[in-house]
C-alpha positions in Angstrom: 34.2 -47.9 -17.0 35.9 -45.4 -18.8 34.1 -42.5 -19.5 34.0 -41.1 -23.5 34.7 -37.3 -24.6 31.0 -35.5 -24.9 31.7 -34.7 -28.5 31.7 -38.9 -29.1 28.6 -39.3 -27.3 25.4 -39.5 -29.2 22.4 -38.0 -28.0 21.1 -41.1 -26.8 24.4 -42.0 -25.0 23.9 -38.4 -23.3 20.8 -39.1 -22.0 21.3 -42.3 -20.8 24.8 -40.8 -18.8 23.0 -38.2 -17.7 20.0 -40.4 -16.2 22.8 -42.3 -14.4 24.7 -39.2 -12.9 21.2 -37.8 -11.7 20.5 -41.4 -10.0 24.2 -41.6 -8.2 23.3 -38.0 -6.9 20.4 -39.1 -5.3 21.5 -41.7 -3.6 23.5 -39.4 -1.6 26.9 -42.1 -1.5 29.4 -40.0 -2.7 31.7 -37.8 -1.5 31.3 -33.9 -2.4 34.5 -34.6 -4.5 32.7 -36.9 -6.6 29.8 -35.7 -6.4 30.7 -32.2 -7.7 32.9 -33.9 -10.5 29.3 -35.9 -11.6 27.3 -32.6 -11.3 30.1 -30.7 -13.6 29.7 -33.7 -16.2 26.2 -33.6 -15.7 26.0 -29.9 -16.6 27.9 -30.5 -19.7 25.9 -33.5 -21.1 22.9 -31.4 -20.3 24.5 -28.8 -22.4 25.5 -30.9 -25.3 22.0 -32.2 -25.9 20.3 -29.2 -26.0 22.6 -27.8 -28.5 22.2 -31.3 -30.6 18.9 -31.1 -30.4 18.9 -27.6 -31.3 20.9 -28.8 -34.5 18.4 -31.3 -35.4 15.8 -28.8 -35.2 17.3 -26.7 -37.5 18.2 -28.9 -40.1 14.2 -30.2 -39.9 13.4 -26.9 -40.4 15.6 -26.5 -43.4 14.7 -29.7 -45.0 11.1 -29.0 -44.6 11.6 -24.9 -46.3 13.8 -27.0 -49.3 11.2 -28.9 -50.2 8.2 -26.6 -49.7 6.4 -27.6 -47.1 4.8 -25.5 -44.6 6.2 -24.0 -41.3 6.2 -25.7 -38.1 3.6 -24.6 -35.7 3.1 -24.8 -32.1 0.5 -27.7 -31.5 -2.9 -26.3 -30.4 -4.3 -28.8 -27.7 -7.9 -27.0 -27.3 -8.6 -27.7 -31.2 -11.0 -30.3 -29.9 -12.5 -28.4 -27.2 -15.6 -26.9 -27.2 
């Protein structure tokens, strides 16, 4: 299967790539050749969703300061602990 450029990938096409790279390298079956090649792409995909998700998170942010809304805040998991 031929492999598409990272900047065509979407970020659920990353992920799922990237989940399959991660599987063939623990299996152990490749040679380092291959299996250095993988962990290269691997890096790269890892790289490319951080910095889309990074992008969605800004324009969320931006959306959400056009229209008024309040700021994001961390989630506070002891607000129902007493």
């Amino acid at each position: 299967m031929a492999k598409k450029k990272l900047e065509n990938l979407s970020f659920e096409e990353s992920l799922h790539e990237l989940d399959t790279i991660v599987q063939s390298l623990e299996q152990g079956d490749l040679s380092l050749e291959e299996s250095m090649a993988l962990f290269e792409r691997g890096l790269n995909l890892s790289q490319l969703s951080q910095v889309k998700l990074q992008t969605a998170e800004q324009k969320v942010q931006l959306l959400l300061d056009k229209n008024g809304s309040p700021q994001l805040t961390d989630f506070d998991t002891s607000a129902g602990e007493n």
